[in-house]
C-alpha positions as a Markdown table, in Angstrom:
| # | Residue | x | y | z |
|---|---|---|---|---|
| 1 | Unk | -10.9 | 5.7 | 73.0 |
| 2 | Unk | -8.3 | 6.1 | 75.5 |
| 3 | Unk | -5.7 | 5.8 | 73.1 |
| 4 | Unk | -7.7 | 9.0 | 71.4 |
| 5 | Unk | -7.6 | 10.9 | 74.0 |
| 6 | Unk | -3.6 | 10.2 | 75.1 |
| 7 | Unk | -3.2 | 11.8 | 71.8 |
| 8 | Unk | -5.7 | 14.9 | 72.3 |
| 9 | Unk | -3.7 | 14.7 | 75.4 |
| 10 | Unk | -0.3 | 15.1 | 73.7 |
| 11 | Unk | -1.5 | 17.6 | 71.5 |
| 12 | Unk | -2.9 | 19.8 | 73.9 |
| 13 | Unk | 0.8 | 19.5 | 75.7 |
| 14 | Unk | 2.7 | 20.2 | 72.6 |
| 15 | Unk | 0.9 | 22.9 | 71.9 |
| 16 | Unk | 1.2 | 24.5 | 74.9 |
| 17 | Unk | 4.7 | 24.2 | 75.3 |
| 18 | Unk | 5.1 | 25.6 | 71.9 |
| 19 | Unk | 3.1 | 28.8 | 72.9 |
| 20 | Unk | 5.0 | 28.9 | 76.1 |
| 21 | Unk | 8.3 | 28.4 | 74.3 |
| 22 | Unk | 6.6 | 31.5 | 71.7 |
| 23 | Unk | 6.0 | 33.7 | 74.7 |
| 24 | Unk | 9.2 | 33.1 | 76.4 |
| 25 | Unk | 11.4 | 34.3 | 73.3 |
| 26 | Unk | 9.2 | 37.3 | 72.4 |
| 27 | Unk | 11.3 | 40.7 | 72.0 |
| 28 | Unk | 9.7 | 43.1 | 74.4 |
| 29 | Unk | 7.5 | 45.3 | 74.9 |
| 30 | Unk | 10.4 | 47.4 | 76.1 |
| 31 | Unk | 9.9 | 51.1 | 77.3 |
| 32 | Unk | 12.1 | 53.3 | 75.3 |
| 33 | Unk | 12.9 | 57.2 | 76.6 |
| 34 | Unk | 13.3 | 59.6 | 74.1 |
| 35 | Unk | 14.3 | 63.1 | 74.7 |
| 36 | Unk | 14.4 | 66.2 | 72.6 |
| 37 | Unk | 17.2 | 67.1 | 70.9 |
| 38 | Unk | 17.6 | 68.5 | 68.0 |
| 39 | Unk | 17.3 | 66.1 | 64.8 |
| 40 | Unk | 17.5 | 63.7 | 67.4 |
| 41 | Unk | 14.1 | 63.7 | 68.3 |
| 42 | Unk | 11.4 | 66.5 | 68.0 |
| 43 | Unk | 7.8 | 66.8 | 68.1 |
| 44 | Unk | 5.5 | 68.1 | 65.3 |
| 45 | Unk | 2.2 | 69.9 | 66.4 |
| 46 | Unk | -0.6 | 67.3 | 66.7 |
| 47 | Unk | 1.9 | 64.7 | 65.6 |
| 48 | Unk | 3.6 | 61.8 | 66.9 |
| 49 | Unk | 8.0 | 62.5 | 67.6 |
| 50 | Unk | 10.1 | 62.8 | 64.4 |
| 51 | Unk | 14.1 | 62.2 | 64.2 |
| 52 | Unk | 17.1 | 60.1 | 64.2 |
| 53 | Unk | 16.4 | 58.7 | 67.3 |
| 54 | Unk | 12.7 | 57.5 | 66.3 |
| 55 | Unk | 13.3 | 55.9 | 62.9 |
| 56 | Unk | 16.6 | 54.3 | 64.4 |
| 57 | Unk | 13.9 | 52.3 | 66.7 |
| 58 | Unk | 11.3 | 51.7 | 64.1 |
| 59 | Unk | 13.6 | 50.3 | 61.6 |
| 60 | Unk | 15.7 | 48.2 | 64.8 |
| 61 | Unk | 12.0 | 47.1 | 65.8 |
| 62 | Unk | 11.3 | 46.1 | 62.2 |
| 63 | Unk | 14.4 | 43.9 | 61.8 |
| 64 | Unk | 14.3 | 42.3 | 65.3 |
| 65 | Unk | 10.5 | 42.0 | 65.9 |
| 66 | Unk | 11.3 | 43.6 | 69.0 |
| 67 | Unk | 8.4 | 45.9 | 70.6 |
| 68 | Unk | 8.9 | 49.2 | 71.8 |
| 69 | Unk | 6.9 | 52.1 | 73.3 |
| 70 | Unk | 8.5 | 54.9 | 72.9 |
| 71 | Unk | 7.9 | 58.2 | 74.8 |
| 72 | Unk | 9.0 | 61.5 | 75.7 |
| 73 | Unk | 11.1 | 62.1 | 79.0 |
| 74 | Unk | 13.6 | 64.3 | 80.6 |
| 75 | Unk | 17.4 | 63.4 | 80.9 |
| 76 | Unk | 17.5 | 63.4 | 84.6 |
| 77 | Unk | 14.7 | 61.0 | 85.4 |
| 78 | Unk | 15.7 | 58.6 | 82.2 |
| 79 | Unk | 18.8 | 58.2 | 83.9 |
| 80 | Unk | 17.5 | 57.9 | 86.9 |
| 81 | Unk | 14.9 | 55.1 | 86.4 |
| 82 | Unk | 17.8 | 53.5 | 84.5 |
| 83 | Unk | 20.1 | 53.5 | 87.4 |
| 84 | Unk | 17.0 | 52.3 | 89.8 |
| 85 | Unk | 16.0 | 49.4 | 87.4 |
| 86 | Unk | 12.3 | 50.8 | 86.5 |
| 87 | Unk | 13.1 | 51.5 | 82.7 |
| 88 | Unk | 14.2 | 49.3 | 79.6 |
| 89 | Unk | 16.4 | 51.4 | 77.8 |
| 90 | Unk | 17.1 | 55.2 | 76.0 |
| 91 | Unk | 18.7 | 56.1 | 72.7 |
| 92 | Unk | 21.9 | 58.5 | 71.7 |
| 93 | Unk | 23.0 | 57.9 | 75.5 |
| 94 | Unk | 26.7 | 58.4 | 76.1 |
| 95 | Unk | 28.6 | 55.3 | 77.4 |
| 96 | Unk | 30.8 | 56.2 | 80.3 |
| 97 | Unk | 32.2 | 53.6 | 83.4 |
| 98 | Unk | 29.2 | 54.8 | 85.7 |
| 99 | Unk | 26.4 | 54.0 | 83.0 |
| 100 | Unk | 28.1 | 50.9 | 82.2 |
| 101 | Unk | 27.5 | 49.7 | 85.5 |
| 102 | Unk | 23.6 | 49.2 | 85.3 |
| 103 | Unk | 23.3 | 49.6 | 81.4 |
| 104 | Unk | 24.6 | 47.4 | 78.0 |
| 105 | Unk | 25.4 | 50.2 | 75.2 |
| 106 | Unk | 25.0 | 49.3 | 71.5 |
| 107 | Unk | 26.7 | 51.7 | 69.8 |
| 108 | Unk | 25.4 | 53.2 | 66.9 |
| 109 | Unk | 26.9 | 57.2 | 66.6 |
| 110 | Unk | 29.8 | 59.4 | 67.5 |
| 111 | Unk | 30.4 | 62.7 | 67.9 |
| 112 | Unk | 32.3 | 65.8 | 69.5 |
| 113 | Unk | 30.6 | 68.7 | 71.4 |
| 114 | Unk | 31.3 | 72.8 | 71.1 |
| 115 | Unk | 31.2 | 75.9 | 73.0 |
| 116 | Unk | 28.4 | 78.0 | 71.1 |
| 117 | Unk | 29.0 | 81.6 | 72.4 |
| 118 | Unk | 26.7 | 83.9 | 71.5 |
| 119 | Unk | 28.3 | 86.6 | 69.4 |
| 120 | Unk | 27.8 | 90.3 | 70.0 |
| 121 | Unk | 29.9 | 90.4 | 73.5 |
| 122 | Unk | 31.5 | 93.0 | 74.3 |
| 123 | Unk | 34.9 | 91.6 | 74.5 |
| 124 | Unk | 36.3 | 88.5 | 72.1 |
| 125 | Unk | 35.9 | 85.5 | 73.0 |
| 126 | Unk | 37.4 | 82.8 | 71.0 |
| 127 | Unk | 39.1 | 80.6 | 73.8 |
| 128 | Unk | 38.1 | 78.6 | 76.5 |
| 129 | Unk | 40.6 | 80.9 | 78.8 |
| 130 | Unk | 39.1 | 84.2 | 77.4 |
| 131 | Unk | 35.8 | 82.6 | 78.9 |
| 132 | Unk | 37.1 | 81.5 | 81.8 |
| 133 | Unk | 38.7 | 84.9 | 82.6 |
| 134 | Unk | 35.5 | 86.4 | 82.4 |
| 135 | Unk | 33.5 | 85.8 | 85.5 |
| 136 | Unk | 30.4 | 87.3 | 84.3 |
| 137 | Unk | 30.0 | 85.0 | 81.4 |
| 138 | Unk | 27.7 | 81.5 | 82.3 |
| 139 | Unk | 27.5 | 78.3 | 80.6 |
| 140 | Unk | 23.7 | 76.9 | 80.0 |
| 141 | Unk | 23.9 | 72.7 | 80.2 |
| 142 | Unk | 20.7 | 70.4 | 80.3 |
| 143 | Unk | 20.8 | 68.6 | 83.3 |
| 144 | Unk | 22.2 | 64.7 | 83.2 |
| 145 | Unk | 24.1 | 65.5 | 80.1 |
| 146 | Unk | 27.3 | 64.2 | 79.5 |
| 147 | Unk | 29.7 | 65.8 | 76.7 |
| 148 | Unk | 32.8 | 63.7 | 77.1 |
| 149 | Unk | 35.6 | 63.6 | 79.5 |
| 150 | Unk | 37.7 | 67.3 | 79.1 |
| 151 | Unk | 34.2 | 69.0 | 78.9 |
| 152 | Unk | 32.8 | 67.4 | 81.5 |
| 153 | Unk | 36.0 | 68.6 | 83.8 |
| 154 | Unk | 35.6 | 71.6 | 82.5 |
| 155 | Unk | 32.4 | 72.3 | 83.2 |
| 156 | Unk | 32.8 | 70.8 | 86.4 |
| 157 | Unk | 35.3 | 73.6 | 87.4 |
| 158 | Unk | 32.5 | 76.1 | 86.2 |
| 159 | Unk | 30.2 | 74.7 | 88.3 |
| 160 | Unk | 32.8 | 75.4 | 91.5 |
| 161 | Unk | 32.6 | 79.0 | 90.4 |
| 162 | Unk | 28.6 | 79.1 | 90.8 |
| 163 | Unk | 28.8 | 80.1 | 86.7 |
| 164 | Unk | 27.0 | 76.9 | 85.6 |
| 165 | Unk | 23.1 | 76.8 | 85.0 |
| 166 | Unk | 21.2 | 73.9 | 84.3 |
| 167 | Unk | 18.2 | 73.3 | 82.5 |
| 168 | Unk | 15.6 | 70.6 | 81.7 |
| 169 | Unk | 16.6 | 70.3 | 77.9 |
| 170 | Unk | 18.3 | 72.3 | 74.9 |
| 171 | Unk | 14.9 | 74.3 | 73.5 |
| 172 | Unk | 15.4 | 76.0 | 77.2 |
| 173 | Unk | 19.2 | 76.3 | 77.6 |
| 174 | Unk | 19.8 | 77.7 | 74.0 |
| 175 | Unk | 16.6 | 80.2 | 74.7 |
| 176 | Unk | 18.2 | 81.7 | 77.9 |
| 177 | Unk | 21.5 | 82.0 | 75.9 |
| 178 | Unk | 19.4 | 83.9 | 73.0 |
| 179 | Unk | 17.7 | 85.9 | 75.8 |
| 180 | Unk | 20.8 | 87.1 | 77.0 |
| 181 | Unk | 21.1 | 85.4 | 80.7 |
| 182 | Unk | 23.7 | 83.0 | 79.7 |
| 183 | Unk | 26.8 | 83.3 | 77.1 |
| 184 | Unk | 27.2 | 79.8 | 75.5 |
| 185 | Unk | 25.8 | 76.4 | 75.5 |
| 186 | Unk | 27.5 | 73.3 | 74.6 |
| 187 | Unk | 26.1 | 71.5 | 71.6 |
| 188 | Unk | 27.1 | 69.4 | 68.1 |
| 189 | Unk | 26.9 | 69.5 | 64.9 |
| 190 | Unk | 24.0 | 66.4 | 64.8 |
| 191 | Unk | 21.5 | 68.4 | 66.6 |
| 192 | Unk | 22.5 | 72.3 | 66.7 |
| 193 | Unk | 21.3 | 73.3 | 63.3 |
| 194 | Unk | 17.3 | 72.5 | 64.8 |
| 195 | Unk | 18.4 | 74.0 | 68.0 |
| 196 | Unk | 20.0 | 77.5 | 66.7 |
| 197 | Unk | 17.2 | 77.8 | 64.2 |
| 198 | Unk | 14.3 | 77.2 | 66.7 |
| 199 | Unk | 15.9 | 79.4 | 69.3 |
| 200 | Unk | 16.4 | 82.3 | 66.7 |
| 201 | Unk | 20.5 | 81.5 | 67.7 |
| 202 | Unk | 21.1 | 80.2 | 63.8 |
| 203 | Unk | 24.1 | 83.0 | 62.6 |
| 204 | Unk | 24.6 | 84.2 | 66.3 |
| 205 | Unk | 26.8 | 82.3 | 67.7 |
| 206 | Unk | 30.5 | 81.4 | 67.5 |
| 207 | Unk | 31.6 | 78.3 | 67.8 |
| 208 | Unk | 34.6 | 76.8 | 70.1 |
| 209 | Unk | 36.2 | 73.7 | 69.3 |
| 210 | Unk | 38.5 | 73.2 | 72.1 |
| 211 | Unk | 39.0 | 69.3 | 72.3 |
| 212 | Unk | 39.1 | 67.9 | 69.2 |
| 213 | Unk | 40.2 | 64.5 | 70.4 |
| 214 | Unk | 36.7 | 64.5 | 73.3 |
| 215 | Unk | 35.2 | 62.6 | 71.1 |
| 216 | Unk | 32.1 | 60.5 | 72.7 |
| 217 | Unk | 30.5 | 57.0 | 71.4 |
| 218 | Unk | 26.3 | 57.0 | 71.8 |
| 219 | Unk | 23.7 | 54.6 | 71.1 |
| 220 | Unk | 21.0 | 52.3 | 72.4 |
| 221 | Unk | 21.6 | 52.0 | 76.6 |
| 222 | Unk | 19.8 | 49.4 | 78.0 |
| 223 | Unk | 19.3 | 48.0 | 81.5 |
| 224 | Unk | 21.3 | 45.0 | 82.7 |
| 225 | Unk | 18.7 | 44.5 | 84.8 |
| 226 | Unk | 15.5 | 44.2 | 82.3 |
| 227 | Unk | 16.5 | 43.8 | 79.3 |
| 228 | Unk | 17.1 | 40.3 | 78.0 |
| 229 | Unk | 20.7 | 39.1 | 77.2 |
| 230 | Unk | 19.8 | 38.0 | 73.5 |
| 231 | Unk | 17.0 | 40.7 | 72.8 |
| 232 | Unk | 20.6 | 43.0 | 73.4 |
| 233 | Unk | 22.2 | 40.6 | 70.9 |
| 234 | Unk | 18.9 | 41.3 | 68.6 |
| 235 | Unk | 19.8 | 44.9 | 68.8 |
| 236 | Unk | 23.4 | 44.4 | 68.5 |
| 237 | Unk | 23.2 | 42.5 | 65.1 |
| 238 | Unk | 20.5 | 44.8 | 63.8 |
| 239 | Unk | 22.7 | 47.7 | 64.1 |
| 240 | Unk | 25.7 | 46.6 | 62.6 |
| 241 | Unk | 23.6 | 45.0 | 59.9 |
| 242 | Unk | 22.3 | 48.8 | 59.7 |
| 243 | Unk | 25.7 | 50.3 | 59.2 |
| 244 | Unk | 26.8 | 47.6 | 57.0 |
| 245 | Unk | 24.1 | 47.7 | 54.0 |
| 246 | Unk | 23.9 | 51.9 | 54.6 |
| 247 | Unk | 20.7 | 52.3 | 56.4 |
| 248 | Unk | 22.2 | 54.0 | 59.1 |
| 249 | Unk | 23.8 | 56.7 | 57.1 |
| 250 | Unk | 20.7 | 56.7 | 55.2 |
| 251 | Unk | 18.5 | 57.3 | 58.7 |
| 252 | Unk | 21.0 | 60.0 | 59.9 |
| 253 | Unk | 21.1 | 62.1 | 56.1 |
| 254 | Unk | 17.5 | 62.4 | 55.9 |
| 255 | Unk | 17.5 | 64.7 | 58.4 |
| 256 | Unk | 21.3 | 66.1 | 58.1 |
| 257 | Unk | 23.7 | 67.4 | 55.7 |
| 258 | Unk | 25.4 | 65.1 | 54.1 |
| 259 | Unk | 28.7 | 66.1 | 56.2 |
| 260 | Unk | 27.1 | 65.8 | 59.7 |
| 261 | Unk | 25.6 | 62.6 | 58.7 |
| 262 | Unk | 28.6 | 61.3 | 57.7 |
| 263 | Unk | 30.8 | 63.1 | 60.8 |
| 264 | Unk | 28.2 | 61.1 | 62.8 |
| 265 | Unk | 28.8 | 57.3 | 62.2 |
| 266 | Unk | 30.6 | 55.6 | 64.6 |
Protein backbone atom coordinates (compact mmCIF):
# COMPACT_ATOMS: atom_id res chain seq x y z
CA UNK A 1 0.00 0.00 0.00
CA UNK A 2 2.59 2.42 0.79
CA UNK A 3 4.50 1.45 -2.07
CA UNK A 4 1.04 2.45 -4.07
CA UNK A 5 0.86 5.40 -2.87
CA UNK A 6 4.87 6.48 -3.42
CA UNK A 7 3.80 5.89 -6.89
CA UNK A 8 0.41 7.98 -6.85
CA UNK A 9 2.81 10.16 -5.21
CA UNK A 10 5.34 10.29 -8.09
CA UNK A 11 2.70 10.61 -10.45
CA UNK A 12 1.05 13.40 -9.05
CA UNK A 13 4.69 15.14 -9.03
CA UNK A 14 5.50 14.34 -12.52
CA UNK A 15 2.58 15.61 -13.63
CA UNK A 16 2.76 18.61 -12.08
CA UNK A 17 6.05 19.52 -13.02
CA UNK A 18 5.05 18.75 -16.57
CA UNK A 19 2.11 21.29 -16.43
CA UNK A 20 4.44 23.74 -14.71
CA UNK A 21 7.16 23.08 -17.30
CA UNK A 22 3.79 23.59 -20.02
CA UNK A 23 2.87 26.88 -18.42
CA UNK A 24 6.33 28.15 -18.11
CA UNK A 25 7.01 27.81 -22.07
CA UNK A 26 3.67 29.07 -23.19
CA UNK A 27 3.87 32.01 -25.94
CA UNK A 28 1.91 34.84 -24.55
CA UNK A 29 -0.83 36.26 -24.22
CA UNK A 30 1.01 39.40 -25.42
CA UNK A 31 -0.77 42.81 -26.02
CA UNK A 32 -0.19 43.89 -29.49
CA UNK A 33 -0.97 47.84 -30.53
CA UNK A 34 -2.23 48.38 -33.80
CA UNK A 35 -2.70 51.65 -35.38
CA UNK A 36 -4.37 52.86 -38.43
CA UNK A 37 -2.74 53.31 -41.36
CA UNK A 38 -3.57 52.79 -44.45
CA UNK A 39 -3.46 49.02 -45.75
CA UNK A 40 -1.71 48.64 -42.72
CA UNK A 41 -4.47 48.40 -40.56
CA UNK A 42 -8.09 49.69 -41.04
CA UNK A 43 -11.44 49.05 -39.59
CA UNK A 44 -14.54 47.86 -41.37
CA UNK A 45 -18.01 49.06 -39.99
CA UNK A 46 -19.21 46.52 -37.46
CA UNK A 47 -16.12 44.57 -38.12
CA UNK A 48 -13.14 43.38 -36.46
CA UNK A 49 -9.41 45.46 -38.03
CA UNK A 50 -8.36 44.38 -41.54
CA UNK A 51 -4.61 44.77 -43.11
CA UNK A 52 -1.12 43.92 -43.42
CA UNK A 53 -0.46 44.45 -40.06
CA UNK A 54 -3.40 42.02 -38.68
CA UNK A 55 -2.87 38.96 -40.85
CA UNK A 56 1.05 39.42 -40.38
CA UNK A 57 0.03 38.61 -36.54
CA UNK A 58 -2.52 35.90 -37.15
CA UNK A 59 -0.44 33.97 -39.51
CA UNK A 60 2.98 34.68 -36.91
CA UNK A 61 0.39 33.53 -34.10
CA UNK A 62 -0.42 30.46 -36.16
CA UNK A 63 3.13 29.34 -36.71
CA UNK A 64 4.47 30.08 -33.22
CA UNK A 65 1.34 29.25 -31.06
CA UNK A 66 2.01 32.50 -29.64
CA UNK A 67 -1.18 34.47 -28.19
CA UNK A 68 -1.97 37.83 -29.01
CA UNK A 69 -4.65 40.44 -28.36
CA UNK A 70 -4.61 42.79 -30.60
CA UNK A 71 -6.11 46.31 -30.39
CA UNK A 72 -6.39 49.69 -31.61
CA UNK A 73 -4.22 52.55 -30.16
CA UNK A 74 -2.66 55.86 -31.02
CA UNK A 75 1.12 56.29 -31.96
CA UNK A 76 1.96 58.44 -29.04
CA UNK A 77 0.68 56.37 -26.19
CA UNK A 78 2.06 52.91 -27.94
CA UNK A 79 5.26 54.41 -27.73
CA UNK A 80 4.90 55.59 -24.71
CA UNK A 81 3.70 52.42 -22.77
CA UNK A 82 6.53 50.79 -24.71
CA UNK A 83 9.16 53.07 -23.40
CA UNK A 84 7.45 52.77 -19.66
CA UNK A 85 7.38 48.88 -19.77
CA UNK A 86 3.33 48.52 -19.62
CA UNK A 87 2.95 47.07 -23.25
CA UNK A 88 4.26 43.85 -25.12
CA UNK A 89 4.88 44.96 -28.45
CA UNK A 90 3.46 47.00 -31.85
CA UNK A 91 3.79 46.17 -35.57
CA UNK A 92 5.34 48.30 -38.73
CA UNK A 93 7.33 50.23 -35.95
CA UNK A 94 10.45 51.98 -37.20
CA UNK A 95 13.82 50.77 -35.53
CA UNK A 96 15.88 53.69 -34.57
CA UNK A 97 18.88 53.89 -31.54
CA UNK A 98 16.22 55.36 -29.11
CA UNK A 99 13.60 52.48 -29.60
CA UNK A 100 16.27 50.05 -29.52
CA UNK A 101 16.92 50.88 -26.14
CA UNK A 102 13.61 49.41 -24.53
CA UNK A 103 12.42 47.35 -27.60
CA UNK A 104 13.84 44.06 -29.80
CA UNK A 105 12.79 44.73 -33.60
CA UNK A 106 11.98 41.82 -35.96
CA UNK A 107 12.09 43.13 -39.09
CA UNK A 108 9.69 42.25 -41.53
CA UNK A 109 9.19 45.55 -44.24
CA UNK A 110 11.01 48.48 -45.75
CA UNK A 111 10.14 51.39 -47.13
CA UNK A 112 10.81 55.21 -48.06
CA UNK A 113 8.38 58.13 -47.27
CA UNK A 114 7.20 61.34 -49.68
CA UNK A 115 6.09 64.79 -49.59
CA UNK A 116 2.38 64.61 -50.81
CA UNK A 117 1.55 68.31 -51.71
CA UNK A 118 -1.60 68.97 -52.53
CA UNK A 119 -1.86 70.25 -56.12
CA UNK A 120 -3.74 73.34 -57.10
CA UNK A 121 -1.21 75.96 -55.30
CA UNK A 122 -0.85 78.79 -56.51
CA UNK A 123 2.79 78.70 -57.08
CA UNK A 124 4.90 75.35 -58.15
CA UNK A 125 6.09 73.43 -55.88
CA UNK A 126 8.11 70.55 -56.88
CA UNK A 127 11.16 70.82 -54.36
CA UNK A 128 11.72 70.70 -50.92
CA UNK A 129 13.34 74.36 -51.15
CA UNK A 130 10.34 75.79 -53.14
CA UNK A 131 8.43 74.53 -49.88
CA UNK A 132 10.64 75.68 -47.67
CA UNK A 133 10.78 79.18 -49.27
CA UNK A 134 7.23 79.48 -48.76
CA UNK A 135 6.39 80.35 -45.20
CA UNK A 136 2.75 79.94 -45.57
CA UNK A 137 2.82 76.46 -46.60
CA UNK A 138 2.55 73.68 -43.38
CA UNK A 139 3.42 70.20 -43.19
CA UNK A 140 0.62 67.77 -41.38
CA UNK A 141 2.61 64.68 -39.42
CA UNK A 142 0.88 62.21 -36.94
CA UNK A 143 2.30 62.49 -33.80
CA UNK A 144 5.26 59.84 -32.67
CA UNK A 145 5.91 59.14 -36.25
CA UNK A 146 9.14 58.55 -37.51
CA UNK A 147 10.06 58.76 -41.38
CA UNK A 148 13.69 58.10 -41.37
CA UNK A 149 16.76 60.19 -40.59
CA UNK A 150 16.81 63.33 -43.50
CA UNK A 151 12.97 63.63 -42.98
CA UNK A 152 13.00 63.60 -39.60
CA UNK A 153 15.75 66.62 -39.67
CA UNK A 154 13.79 68.12 -41.98
CA UNK A 155 10.82 68.27 -40.33
CA UNK A 156 12.55 69.09 -37.36
CA UNK A 157 13.70 72.47 -38.90
CA UNK A 158 9.85 72.97 -39.82
CA UNK A 159 8.92 72.55 -36.58
CA UNK A 160 11.53 75.55 -35.42
CA UNK A 161 9.58 77.65 -37.90
CA UNK A 162 6.14 77.00 -35.98
CA UNK A 163 5.03 75.42 -39.71
CA UNK A 164 4.64 71.87 -38.33
CA UNK A 165 1.06 70.44 -37.19
CA UNK A 166 0.57 67.29 -35.63
CA UNK A 167 -2.17 65.09 -35.53
CA UNK A 168 -3.48 61.86 -33.88
CA UNK A 169 -3.16 59.70 -37.07
CA UNK A 170 -3.23 59.93 -41.03
CA UNK A 171 -7.29 59.74 -41.68
CA UNK A 172 -6.83 63.39 -39.73
CA UNK A 173 -3.59 64.80 -41.15
CA UNK A 174 -4.42 63.93 -44.86
CA UNK A 175 -8.15 65.43 -44.15
CA UNK A 176 -6.80 68.88 -42.97
CA UNK A 177 -4.47 68.82 -46.06
CA UNK A 178 -7.75 68.04 -48.39
CA UNK A 179 -9.51 70.84 -46.35
CA UNK A 180 -7.03 73.18 -47.29
CA UNK A 181 -5.27 74.16 -43.71
CA UNK A 182 -2.14 72.27 -44.46
CA UNK A 183 -0.13 71.84 -47.89
CA UNK A 184 1.39 68.27 -47.70
CA UNK A 185 1.68 65.22 -45.58
CA UNK A 186 4.33 62.79 -45.53
CA UNK A 187 3.28 59.28 -46.50
CA UNK A 188 4.44 55.90 -48.72
CA UNK A 189 3.49 54.06 -51.26
CA UNK A 190 2.34 50.82 -48.69
CA UNK A 191 -0.36 52.85 -47.18
CA UNK A 192 -1.19 56.23 -49.25
CA UNK A 193 -3.35 54.63 -51.89
CA UNK A 194 -6.25 53.89 -48.63
CA UNK A 195 -5.27 57.18 -47.29
CA UNK A 196 -5.72 59.57 -50.61
CA UNK A 197 -8.75 57.68 -51.58
CA UNK A 198 -10.56 57.91 -48.12
CA UNK A 199 -9.61 61.51 -47.75
CA UNK A 200 -10.91 62.38 -51.33
CA UNK A 201 -6.79 63.36 -51.89
CA UNK A 202 -6.45 60.29 -54.59
CA UNK A 203 -5.33 62.48 -58.04
CA UNK A 204 -4.63 65.73 -55.92
CA UNK A 205 -1.58 65.56 -54.80
CA UNK A 206 1.97 65.69 -56.09
CA UNK A 207 4.34 63.70 -54.90
CA UNK A 208 8.14 64.68 -53.73
CA UNK A 209 10.70 62.23 -53.52
CA UNK A 210 13.50 63.98 -52.06
CA UNK A 211 15.71 61.27 -50.35
CA UNK A 212 15.80 58.35 -52.14
CA UNK A 213 18.47 56.69 -50.05
CA UNK A 214 16.02 57.53 -46.38
CA UNK A 215 15.08 54.43 -46.66
CA UNK A 216 13.57 52.96 -43.07
CA UNK A 217 13.40 49.07 -41.87
CA UNK A 218 9.88 48.32 -39.81
CA UNK A 219 8.46 45.34 -38.15
CA UNK A 220 7.42 43.65 -34.93
CA UNK A 221 8.89 46.04 -31.79
CA UNK A 222 8.81 44.37 -28.77
CA UNK A 223 9.63 45.22 -25.18
CA UNK A 224 13.01 44.06 -23.65
CA UNK A 225 11.33 44.29 -20.67
CA UNK A 226 8.15 41.80 -21.19
CA UNK A 227 8.59 39.99 -23.83
CA UNK A 228 10.43 36.62 -23.47
CA UNK A 229 13.90 36.16 -25.03
CA UNK A 230 12.79 32.95 -27.08
CA UNK A 231 9.07 33.91 -27.76
CA UNK A 232 11.28 36.92 -29.80
CA UNK A 233 13.24 34.01 -31.25
CA UNK A 234 9.66 32.39 -32.05
CA UNK A 235 8.83 35.53 -33.92
CA UNK A 236 12.18 35.89 -35.45
CA UNK A 237 12.12 32.35 -37.17
CA UNK A 238 8.51 32.73 -38.06
CA UNK A 239 9.22 35.73 -40.14
CA UNK A 240 12.00 34.67 -42.02
CA UNK A 241 10.32 31.34 -42.57
CA UNK A 242 7.43 33.89 -43.88
CA UNK A 243 9.65 35.62 -46.37
CA UNK A 244 11.43 32.49 -47.30
CA UNK A 245 8.36 30.16 -48.61
CA UNK A 246 6.47 33.67 -49.96
CA UNK A 247 3.86 34.21 -47.42
CA UNK A 248 4.99 37.53 -46.71
CA UNK A 249 4.77 38.84 -50.14
CA UNK A 250 1.67 36.93 -50.35
CA UNK A 251 0.25 38.87 -47.05
CA UNK A 252 1.46 42.35 -48.31
CA UNK A 253 -0.10 41.72 -52.33
CA UNK A 254 -3.43 40.94 -51.15
CA UNK A 255 -3.97 44.22 -50.26
CA UNK A 256 -1.33 46.03 -52.68
CA UNK A 257 -0.29 46.23 -56.18
CA UNK A 258 1.96 43.96 -57.08
CA UNK A 259 4.78 46.84 -57.29
CA UNK A 260 4.24 48.20 -53.72
CA UNK A 261 4.08 44.80 -52.42
CA UNK A 262 7.10 43.93 -53.85
CA UNK A 263 8.89 47.70 -53.17
CA UNK A 264 7.94 46.67 -49.52
CA UNK A 265 10.02 43.50 -48.53
CA UNK A 266 12.72 44.06 -46.61
Amino acid sequence: MGNVRMWIAAACLAAGGAQALAQSAACGPYRVALYEYGSLAFRRAGLSPAGIDVDIVDEVARRTGCRFETFVDSRVRTWTDLAQGALDMTVSAIETEERKGFARFVIYMSGRNRLLVRSGLPYPVNTLQAFAERSELRLAVVKGFRHGPQWDDWIAKLRQQGRVDEYADAKAAARLVALGRDAALLSEPVVWGRILADSKLDGRVDIIDAFPGDNYAAGFALSRARVREDDTRKIQDAIAAMRADGTLYKIFSAHLPRAEALSSMP
